[in-house]
FIBA-833219 format. One record per residue: residue number from 1; residue in three letters; chain; y, z, x of N, C-alpha, C in turn. Coordinates in Angstrom, 1 decimal, padded with zeros to 4 digits. Atoms other than C-alpha are relative to their C-alpha. Layout:
# residues N
<drenvex><k>NUM</k><r>ALA</r><c>A</c><n_c2>Y</n_c2><n_c3>Z</n_c3><n_c1>X</n_c1><ca_c2>Y</ca_c2><ca_c3>Z</ca_c3><ca_c1>X</ca_c1><c_c2>Y</c_c2><c_c3>Z</c_c3><c_c1>X</c_c1></drenvex>
...
***
This chain:
# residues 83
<drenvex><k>1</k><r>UNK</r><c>A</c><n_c2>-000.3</n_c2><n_c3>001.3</n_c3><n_c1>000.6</n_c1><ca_c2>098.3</ca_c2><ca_c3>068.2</ca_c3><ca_c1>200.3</ca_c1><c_c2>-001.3</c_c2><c_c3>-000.6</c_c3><c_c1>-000.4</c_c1></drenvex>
<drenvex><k>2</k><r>UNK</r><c>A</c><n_c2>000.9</n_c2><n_c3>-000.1</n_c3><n_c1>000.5</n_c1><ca_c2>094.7</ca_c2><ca_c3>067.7</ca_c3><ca_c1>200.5</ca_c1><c_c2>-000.2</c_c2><c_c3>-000.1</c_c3><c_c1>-001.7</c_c1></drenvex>
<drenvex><k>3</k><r>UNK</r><c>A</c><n_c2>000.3</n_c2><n_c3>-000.4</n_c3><n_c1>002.0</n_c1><ca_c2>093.6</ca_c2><ca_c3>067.0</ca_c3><ca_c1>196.3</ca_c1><c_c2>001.3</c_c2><c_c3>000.3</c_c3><c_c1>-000.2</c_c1></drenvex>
<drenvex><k>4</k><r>UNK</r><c>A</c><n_c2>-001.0</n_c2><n_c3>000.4</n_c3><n_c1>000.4</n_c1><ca_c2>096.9</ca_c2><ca_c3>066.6</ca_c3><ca_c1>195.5</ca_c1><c_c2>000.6</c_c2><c_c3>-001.2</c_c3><c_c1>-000.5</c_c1></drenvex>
<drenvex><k>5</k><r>UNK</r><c>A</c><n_c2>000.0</n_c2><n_c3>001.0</n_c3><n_c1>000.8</n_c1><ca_c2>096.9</ca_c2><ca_c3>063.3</ca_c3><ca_c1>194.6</ca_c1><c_c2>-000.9</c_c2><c_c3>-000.5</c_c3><c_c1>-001.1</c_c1></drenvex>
<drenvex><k>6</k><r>UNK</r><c>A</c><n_c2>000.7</n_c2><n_c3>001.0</n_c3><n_c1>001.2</n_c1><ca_c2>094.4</ca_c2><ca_c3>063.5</ca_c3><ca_c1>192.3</ca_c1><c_c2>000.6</c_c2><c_c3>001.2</c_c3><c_c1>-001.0</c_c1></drenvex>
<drenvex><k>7</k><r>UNK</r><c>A</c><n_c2>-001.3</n_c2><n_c3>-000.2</n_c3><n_c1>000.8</n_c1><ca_c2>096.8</ca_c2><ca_c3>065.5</ca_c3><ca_c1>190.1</ca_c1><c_c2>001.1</c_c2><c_c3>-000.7</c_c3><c_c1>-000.4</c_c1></drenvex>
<drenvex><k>8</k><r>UNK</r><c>A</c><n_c2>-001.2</n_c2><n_c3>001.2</n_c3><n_c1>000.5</n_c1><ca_c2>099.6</ca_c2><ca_c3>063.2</ca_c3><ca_c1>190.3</ca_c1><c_c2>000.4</c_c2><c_c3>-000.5</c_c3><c_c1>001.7</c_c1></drenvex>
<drenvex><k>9</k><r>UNK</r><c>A</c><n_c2>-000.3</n_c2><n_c3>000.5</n_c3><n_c1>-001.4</n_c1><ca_c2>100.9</ca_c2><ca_c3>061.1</ca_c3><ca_c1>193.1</ca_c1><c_c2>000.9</c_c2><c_c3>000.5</c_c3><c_c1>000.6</c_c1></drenvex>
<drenvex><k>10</k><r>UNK</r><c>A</c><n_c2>-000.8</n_c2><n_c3>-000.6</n_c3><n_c1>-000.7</n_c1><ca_c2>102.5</ca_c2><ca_c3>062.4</ca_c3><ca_c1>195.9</ca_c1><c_c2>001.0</c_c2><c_c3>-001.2</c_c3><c_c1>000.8</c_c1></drenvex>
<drenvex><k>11</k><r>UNK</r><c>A</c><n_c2>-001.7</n_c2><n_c3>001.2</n_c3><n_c1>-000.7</n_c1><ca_c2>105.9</ca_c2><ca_c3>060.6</ca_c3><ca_c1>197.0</ca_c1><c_c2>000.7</c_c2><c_c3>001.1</c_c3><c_c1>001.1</c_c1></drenvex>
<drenvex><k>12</k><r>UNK</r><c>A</c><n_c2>-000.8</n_c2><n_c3>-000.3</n_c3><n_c1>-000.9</n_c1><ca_c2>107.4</ca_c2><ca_c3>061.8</ca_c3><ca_c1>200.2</ca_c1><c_c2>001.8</c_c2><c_c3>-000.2</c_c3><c_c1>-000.7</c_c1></drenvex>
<drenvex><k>13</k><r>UNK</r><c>A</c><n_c2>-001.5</n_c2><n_c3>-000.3</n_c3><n_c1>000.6</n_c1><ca_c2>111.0</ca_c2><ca_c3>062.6</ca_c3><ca_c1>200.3</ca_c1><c_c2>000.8</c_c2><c_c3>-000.9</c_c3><c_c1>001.1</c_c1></drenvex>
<drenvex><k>14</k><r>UNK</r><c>A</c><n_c2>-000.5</n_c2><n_c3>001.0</n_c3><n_c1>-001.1</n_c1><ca_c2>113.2</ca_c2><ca_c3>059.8</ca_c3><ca_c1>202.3</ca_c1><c_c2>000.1</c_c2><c_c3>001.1</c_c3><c_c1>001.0</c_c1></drenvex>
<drenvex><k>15</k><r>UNK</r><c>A</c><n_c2>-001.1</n_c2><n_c3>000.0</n_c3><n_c1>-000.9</n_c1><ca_c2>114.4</ca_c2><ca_c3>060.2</ca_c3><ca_c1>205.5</ca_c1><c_c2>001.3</c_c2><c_c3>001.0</c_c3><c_c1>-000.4</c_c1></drenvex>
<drenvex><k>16</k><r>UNK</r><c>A</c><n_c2>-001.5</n_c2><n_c3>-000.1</n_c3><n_c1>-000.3</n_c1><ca_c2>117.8</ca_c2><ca_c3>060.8</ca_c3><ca_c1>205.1</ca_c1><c_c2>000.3</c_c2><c_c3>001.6</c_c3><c_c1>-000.9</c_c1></drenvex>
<drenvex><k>17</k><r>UNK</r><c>A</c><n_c2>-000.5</n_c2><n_c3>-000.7</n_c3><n_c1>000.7</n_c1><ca_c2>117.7</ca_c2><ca_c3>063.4</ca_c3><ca_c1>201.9</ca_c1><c_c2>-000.6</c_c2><c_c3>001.3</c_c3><c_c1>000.6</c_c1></drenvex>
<drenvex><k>18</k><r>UNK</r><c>A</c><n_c2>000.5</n_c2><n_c3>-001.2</n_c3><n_c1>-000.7</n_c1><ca_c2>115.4</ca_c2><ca_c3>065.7</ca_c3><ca_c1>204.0</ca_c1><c_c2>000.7</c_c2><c_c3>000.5</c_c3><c_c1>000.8</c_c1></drenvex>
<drenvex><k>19</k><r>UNK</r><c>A</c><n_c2>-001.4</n_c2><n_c3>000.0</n_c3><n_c1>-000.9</n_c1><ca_c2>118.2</ca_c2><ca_c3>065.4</ca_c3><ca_c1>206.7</ca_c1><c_c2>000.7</c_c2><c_c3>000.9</c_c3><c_c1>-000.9</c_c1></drenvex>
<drenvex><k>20</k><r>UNK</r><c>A</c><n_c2>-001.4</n_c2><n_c3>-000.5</n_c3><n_c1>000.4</n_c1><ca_c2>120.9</ca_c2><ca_c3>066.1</ca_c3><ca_c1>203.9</ca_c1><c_c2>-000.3</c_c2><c_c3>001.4</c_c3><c_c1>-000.3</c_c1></drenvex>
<drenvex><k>21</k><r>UNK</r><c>A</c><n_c2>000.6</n_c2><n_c3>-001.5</n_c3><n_c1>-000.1</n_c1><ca_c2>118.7</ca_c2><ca_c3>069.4</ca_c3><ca_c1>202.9</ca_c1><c_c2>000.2</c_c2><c_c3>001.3</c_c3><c_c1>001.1</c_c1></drenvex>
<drenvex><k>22</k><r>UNK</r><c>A</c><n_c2>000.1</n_c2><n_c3>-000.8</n_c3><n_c1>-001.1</n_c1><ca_c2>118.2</ca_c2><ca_c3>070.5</ca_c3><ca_c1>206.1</ca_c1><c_c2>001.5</c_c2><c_c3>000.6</c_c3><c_c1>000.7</c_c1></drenvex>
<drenvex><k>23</k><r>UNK</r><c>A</c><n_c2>-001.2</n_c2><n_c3>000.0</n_c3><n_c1>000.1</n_c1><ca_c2>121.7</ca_c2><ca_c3>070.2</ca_c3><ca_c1>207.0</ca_c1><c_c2>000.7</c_c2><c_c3>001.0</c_c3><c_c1>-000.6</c_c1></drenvex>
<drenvex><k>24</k><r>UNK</r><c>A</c><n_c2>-001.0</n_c2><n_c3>-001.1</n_c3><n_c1>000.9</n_c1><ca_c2>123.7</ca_c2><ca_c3>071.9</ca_c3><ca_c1>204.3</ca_c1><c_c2>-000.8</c_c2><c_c3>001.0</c_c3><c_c1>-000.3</c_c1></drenvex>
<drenvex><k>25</k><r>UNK</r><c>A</c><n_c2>000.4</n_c2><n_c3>-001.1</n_c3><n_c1>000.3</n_c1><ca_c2>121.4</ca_c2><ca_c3>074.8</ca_c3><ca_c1>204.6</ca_c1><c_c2>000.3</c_c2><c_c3>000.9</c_c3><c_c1>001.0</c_c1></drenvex>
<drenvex><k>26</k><r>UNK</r><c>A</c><n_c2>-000.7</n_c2><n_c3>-000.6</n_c3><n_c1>-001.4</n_c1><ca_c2>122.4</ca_c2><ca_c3>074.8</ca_c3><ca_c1>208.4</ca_c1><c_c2>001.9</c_c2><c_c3>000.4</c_c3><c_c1>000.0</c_c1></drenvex>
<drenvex><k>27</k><r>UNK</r><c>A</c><n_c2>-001.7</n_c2><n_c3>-000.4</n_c3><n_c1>-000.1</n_c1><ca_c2>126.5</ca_c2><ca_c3>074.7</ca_c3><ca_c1>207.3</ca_c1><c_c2>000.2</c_c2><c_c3>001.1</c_c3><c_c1>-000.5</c_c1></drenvex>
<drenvex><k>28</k><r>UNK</r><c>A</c><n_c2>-000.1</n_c2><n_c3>-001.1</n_c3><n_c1>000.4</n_c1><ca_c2>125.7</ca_c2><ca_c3>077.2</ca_c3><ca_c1>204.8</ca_c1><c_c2>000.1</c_c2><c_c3>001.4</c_c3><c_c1>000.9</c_c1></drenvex>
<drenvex><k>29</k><r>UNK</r><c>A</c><n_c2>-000.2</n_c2><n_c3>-001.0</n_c3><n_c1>-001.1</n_c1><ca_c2>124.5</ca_c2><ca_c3>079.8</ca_c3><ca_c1>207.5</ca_c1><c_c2>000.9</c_c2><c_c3>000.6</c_c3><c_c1>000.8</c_c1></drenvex>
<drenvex><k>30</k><r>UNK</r><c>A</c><n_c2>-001.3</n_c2><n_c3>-000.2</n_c3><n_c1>-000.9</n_c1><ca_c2>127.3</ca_c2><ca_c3>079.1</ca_c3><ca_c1>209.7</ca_c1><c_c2>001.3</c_c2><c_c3>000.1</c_c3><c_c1>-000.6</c_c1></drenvex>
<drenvex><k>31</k><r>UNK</r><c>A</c><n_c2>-001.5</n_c2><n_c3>-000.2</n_c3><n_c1>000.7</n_c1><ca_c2>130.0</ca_c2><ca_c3>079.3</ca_c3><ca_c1>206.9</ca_c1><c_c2>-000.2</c_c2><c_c3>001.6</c_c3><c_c1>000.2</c_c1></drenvex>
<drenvex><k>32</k><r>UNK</r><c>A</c><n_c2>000.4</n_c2><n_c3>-001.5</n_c3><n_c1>000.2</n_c1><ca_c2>128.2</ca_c2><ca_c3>082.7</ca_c3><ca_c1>206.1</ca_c1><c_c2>000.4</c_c2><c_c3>001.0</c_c3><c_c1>001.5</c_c1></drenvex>
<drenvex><k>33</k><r>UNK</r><c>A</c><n_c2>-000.2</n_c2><n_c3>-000.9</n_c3><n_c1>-001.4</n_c1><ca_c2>128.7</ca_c2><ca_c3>084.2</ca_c3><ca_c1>210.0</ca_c1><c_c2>001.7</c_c2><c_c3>-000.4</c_c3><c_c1>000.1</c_c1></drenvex>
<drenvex><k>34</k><r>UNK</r><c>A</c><n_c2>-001.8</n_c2><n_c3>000.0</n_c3><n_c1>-001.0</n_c1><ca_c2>132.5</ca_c2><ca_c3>083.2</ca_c3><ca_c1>210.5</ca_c1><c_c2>000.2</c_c2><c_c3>000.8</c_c3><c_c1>-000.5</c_c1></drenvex>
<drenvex><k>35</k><r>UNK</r><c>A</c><n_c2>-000.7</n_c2><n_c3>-001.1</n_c3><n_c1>000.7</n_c1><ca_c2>134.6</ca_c2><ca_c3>085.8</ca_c3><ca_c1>209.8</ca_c1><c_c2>000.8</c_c2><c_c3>-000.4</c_c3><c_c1>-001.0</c_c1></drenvex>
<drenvex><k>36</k><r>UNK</r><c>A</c><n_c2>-000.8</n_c2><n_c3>000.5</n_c3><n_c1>000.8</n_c1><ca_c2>136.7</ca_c2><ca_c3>086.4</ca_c3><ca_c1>206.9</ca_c1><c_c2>001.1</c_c2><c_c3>-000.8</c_c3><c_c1>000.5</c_c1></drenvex>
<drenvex><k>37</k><r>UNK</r><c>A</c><n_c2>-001.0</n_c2><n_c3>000.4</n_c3><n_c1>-001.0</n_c1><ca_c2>140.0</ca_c2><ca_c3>084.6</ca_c3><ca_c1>207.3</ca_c1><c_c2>001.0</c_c2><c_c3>000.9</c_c3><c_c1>-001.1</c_c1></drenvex>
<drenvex><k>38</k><r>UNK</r><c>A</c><n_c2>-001.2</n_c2><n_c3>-001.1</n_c3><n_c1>-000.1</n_c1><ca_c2>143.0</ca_c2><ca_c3>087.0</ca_c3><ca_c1>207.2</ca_c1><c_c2>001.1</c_c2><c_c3>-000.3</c_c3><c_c1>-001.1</c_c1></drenvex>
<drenvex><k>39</k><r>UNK</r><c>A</c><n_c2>-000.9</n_c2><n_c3>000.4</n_c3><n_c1>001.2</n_c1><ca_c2>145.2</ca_c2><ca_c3>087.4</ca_c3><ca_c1>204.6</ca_c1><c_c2>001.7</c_c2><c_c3>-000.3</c_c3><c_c1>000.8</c_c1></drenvex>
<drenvex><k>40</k><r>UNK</r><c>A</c><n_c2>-001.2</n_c2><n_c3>001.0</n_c3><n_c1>-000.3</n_c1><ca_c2>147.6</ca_c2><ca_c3>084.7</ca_c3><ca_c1>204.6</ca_c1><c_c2>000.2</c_c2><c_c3>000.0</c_c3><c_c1>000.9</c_c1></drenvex>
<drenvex><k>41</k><r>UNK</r><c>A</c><n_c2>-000.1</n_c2><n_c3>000.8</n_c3><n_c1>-000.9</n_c1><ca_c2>146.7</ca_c2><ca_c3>083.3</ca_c3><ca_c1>207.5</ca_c1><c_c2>000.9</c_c2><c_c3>-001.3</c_c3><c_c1>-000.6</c_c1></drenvex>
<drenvex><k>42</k><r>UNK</r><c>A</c><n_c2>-000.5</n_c2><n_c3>001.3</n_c3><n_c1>-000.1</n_c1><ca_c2>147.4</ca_c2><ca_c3>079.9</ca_c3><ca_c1>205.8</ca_c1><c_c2>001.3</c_c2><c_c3>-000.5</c_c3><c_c1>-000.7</c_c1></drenvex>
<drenvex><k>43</k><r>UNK</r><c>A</c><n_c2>-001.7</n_c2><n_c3>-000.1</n_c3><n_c1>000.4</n_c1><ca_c2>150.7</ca_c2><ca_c3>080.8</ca_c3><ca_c1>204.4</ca_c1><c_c2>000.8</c_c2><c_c3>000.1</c_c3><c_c1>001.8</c_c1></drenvex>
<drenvex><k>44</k><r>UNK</r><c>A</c><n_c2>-000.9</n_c2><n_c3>000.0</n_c3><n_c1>-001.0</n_c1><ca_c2>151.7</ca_c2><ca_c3>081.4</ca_c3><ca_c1>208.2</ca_c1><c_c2>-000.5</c_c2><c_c3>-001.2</c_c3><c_c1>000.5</c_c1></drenvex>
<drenvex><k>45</k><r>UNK</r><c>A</c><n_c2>000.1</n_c2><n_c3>001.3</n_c3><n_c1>-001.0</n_c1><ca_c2>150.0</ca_c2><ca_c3>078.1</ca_c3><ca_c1>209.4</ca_c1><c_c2>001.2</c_c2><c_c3>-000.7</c_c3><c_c1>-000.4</c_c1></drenvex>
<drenvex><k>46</k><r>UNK</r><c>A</c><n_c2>-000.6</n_c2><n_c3>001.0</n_c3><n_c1>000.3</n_c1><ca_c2>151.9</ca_c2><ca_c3>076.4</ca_c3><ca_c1>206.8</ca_c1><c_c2>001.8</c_c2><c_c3>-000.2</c_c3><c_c1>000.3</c_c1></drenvex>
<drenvex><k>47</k><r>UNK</r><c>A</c><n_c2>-001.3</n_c2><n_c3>-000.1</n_c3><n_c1>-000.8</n_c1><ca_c2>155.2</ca_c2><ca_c3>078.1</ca_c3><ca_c1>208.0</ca_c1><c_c2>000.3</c_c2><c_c3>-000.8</c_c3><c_c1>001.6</c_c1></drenvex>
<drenvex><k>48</k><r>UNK</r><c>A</c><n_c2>-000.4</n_c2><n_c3>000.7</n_c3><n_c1>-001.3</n_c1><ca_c2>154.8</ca_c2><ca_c3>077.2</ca_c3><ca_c1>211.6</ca_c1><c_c2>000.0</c_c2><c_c3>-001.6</c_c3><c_c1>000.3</c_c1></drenvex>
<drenvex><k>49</k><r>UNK</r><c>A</c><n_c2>-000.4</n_c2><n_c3>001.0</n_c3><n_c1>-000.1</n_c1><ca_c2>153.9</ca_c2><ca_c3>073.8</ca_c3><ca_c1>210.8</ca_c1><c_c2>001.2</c_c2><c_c3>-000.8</c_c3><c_c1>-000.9</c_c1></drenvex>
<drenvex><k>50</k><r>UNK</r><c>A</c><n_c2>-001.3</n_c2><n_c3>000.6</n_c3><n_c1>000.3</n_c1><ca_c2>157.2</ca_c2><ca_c3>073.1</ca_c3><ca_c1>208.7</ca_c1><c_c2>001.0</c_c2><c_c3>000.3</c_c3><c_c1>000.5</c_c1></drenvex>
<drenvex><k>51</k><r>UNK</r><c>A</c><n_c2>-001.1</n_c2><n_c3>-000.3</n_c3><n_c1>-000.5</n_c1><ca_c2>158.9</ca_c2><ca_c3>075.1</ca_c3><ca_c1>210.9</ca_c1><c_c2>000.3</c_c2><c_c3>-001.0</c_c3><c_c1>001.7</c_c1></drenvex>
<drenvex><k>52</k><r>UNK</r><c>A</c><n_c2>000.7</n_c2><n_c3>000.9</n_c3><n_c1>-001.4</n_c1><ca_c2>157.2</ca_c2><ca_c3>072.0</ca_c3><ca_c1>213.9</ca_c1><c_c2>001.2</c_c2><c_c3>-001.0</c_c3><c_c1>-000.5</c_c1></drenvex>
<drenvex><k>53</k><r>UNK</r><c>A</c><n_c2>-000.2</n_c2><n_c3>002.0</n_c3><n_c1>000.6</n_c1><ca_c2>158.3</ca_c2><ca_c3>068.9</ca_c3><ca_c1>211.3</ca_c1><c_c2>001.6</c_c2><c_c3>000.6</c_c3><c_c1>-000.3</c_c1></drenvex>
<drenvex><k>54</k><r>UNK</r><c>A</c><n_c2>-001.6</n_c2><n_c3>-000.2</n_c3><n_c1>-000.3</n_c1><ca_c2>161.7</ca_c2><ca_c3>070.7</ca_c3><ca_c1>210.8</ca_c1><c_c2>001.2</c_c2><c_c3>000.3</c_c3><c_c1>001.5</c_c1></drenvex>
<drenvex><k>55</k><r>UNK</r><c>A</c><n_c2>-001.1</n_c2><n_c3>000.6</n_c3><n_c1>-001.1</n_c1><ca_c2>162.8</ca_c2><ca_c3>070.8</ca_c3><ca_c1>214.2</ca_c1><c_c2>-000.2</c_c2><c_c3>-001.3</c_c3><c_c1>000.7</c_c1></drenvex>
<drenvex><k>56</k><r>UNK</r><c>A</c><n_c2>000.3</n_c2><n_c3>001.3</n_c3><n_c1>000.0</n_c1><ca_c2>161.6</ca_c2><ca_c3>067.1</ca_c3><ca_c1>214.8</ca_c1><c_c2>000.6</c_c2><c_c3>-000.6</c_c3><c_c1>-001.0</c_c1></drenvex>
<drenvex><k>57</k><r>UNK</r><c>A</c><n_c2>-001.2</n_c2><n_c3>000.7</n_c3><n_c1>001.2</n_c1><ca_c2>163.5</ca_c2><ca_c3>066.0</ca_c3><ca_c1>211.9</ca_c1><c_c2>001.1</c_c2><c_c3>000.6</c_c3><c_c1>000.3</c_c1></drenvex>
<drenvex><k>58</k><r>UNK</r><c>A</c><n_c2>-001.9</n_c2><n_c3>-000.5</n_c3><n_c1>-000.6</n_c1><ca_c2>167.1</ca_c2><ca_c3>067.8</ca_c3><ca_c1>213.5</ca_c1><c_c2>000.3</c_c2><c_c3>-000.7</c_c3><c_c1>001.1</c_c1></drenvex>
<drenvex><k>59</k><r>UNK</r><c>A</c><n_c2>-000.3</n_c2><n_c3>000.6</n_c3><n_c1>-001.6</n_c1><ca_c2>166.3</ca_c2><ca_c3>066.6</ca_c3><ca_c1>217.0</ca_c1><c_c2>000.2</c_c2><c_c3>-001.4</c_c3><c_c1>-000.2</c_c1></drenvex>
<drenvex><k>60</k><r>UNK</r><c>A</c><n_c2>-000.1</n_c2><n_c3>001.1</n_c3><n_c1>000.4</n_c1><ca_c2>165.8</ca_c2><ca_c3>063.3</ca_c3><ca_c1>215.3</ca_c1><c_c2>001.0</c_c2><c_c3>-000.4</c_c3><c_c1>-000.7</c_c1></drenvex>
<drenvex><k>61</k><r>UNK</r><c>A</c><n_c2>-001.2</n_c2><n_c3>000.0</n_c3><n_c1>000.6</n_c1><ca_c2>168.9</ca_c2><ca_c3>063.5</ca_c3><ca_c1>213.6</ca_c1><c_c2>001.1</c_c2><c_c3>000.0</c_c3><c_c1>000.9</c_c1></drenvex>
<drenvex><k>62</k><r>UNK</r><c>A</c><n_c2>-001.2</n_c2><n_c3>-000.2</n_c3><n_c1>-000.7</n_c1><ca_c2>170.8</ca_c2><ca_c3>064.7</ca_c3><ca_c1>216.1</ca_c1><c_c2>000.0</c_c2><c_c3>-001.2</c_c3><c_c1>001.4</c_c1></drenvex>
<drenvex><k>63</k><r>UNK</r><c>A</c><n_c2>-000.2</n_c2><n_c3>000.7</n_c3><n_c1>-001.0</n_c1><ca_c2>169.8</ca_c2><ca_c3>062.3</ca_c3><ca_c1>218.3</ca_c1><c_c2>000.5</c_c2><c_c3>-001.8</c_c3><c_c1>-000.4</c_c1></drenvex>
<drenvex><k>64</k><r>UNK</r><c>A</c><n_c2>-000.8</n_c2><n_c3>001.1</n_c3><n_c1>000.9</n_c1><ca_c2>170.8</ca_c2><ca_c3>059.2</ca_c3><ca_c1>215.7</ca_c1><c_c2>000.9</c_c2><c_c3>000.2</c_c3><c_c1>000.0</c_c1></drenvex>
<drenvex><k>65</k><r>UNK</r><c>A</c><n_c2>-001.0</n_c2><n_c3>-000.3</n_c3><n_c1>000.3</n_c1><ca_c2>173.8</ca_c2><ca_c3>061.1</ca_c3><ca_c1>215.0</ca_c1><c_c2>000.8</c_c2><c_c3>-000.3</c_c3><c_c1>001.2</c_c1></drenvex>
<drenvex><k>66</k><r>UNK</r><c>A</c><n_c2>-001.0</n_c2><n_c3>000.3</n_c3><n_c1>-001.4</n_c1><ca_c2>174.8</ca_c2><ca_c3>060.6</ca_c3><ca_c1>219.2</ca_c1><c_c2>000.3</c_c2><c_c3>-001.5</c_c3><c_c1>000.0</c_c1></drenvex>
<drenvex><k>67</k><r>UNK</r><c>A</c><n_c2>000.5</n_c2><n_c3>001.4</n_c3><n_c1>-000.3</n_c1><ca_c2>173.3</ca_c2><ca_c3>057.2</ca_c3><ca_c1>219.2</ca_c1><c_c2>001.3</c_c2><c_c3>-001.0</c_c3><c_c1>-000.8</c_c1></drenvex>
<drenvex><k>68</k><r>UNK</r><c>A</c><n_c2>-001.2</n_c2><n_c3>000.5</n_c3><n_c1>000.5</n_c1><ca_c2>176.0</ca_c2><ca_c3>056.2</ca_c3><ca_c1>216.2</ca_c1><c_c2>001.1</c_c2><c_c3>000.5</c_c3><c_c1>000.3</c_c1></drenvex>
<drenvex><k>69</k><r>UNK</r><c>A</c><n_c2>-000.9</n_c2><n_c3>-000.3</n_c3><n_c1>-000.5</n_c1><ca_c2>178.7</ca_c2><ca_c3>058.1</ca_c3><ca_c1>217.8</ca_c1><c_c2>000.3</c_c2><c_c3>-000.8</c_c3><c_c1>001.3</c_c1></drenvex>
<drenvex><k>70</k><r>UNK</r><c>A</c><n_c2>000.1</n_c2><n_c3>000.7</n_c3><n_c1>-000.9</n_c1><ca_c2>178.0</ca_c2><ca_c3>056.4</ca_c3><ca_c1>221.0</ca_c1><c_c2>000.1</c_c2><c_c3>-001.7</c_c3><c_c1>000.2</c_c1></drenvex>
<drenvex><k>71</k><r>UNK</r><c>A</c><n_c2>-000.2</n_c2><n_c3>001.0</n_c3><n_c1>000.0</n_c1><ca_c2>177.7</ca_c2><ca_c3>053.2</ca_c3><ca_c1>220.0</ca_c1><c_c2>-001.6</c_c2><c_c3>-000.4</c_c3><c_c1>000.6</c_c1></drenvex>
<drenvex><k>72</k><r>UNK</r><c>A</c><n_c2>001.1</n_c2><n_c3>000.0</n_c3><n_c1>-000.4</n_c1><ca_c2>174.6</ca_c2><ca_c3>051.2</ca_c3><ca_c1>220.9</ca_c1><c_c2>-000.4</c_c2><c_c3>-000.3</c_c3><c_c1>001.7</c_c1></drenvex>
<drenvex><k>73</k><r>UNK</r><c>A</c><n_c2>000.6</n_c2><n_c3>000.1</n_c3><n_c1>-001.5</n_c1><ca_c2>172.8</ca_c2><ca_c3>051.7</ca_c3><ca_c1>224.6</ca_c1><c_c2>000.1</c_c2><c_c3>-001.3</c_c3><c_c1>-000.1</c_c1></drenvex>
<drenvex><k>74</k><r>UNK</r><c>A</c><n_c2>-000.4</n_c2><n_c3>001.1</n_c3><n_c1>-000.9</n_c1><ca_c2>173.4</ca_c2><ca_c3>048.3</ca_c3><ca_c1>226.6</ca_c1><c_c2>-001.5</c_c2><c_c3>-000.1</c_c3><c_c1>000.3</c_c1></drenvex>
<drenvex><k>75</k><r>UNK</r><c>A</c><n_c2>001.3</n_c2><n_c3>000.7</n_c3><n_c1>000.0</n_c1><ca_c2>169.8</ca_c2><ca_c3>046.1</ca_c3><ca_c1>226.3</ca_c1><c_c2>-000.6</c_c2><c_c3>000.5</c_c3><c_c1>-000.9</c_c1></drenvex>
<drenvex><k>76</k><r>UNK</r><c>A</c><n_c2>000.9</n_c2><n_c3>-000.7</n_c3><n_c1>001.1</n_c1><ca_c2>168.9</ca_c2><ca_c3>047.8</ca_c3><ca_c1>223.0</ca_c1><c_c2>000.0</c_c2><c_c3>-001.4</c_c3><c_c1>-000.6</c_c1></drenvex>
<drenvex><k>77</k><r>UNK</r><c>A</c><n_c2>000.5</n_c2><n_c3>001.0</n_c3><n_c1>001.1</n_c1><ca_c2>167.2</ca_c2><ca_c3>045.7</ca_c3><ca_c1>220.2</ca_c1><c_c2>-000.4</c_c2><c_c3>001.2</c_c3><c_c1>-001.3</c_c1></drenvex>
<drenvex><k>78</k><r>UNK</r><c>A</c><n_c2>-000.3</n_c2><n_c3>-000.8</n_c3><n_c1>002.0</n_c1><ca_c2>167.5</ca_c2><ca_c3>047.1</ca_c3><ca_c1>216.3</ca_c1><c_c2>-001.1</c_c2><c_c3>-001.7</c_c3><c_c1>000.2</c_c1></drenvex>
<drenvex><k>79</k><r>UNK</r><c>A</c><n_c2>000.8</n_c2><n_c3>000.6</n_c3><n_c1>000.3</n_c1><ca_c2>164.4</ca_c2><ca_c3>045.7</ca_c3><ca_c1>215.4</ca_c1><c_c2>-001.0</c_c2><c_c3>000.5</c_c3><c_c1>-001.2</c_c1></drenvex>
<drenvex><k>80</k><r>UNK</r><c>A</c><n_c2>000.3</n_c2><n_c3>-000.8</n_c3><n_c1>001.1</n_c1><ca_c2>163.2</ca_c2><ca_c3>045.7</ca_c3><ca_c1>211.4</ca_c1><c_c2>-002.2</c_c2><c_c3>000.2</c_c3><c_c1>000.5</c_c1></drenvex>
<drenvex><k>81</k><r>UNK</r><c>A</c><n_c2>001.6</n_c2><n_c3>-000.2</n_c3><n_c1>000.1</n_c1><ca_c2>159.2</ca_c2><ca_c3>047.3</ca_c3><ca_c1>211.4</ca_c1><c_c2>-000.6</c_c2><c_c3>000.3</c_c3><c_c1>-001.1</c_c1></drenvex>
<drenvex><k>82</k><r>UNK</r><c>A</c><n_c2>000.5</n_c2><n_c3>-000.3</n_c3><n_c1>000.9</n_c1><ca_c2>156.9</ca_c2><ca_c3>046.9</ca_c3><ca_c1>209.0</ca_c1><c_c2>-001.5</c_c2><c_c3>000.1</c_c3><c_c1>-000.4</c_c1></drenvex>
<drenvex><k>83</k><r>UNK</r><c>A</c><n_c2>001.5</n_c2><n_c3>-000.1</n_c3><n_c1>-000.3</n_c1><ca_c2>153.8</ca_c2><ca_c3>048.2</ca_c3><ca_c1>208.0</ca_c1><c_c2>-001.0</c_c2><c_c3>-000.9</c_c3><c_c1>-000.5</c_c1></drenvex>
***
């Protein structure tokens, strides 16, 4: 660095963008070591989680479907919510 300013001025590099450097050179590495990911893995994620949200939407069905057959539980409140 020495005689380097009498060429042109030397400007440090912030804080933060040395960070952001250093950083995404360290994500890079660690993207590079994971393993591949397996064919159509994320075709089976996306099965199991619609196969989650579709039995939560039946159980939730079926359990409205008793609730108006039944009539309403004794100390219930139907109350509107909004966001």
């Amino acid at each position: 660095m020495r005689g380097a300013e009498t060429i042109d001025k030397y400007i440090a590099l912030p804080q933060q963008e040395a960070f952001d450097i250093e950083y995404w050179l360290l994500e890079e590495a660690k993207l590079q070591r994971m393993p591949a990911e397996k064919e159509l893995a994320r075709l089976v994620e996306l099965k199991e989680t619609r196969t989650v949200r579709w039995n939560t939407a039946t159980a939730l069905h079926q359990a409205a479907s008793d609730w108006v057959l039944r009539g309403v539980p004794a100390n219930c409140v139907i109350e509107t919510v909004e966001d």
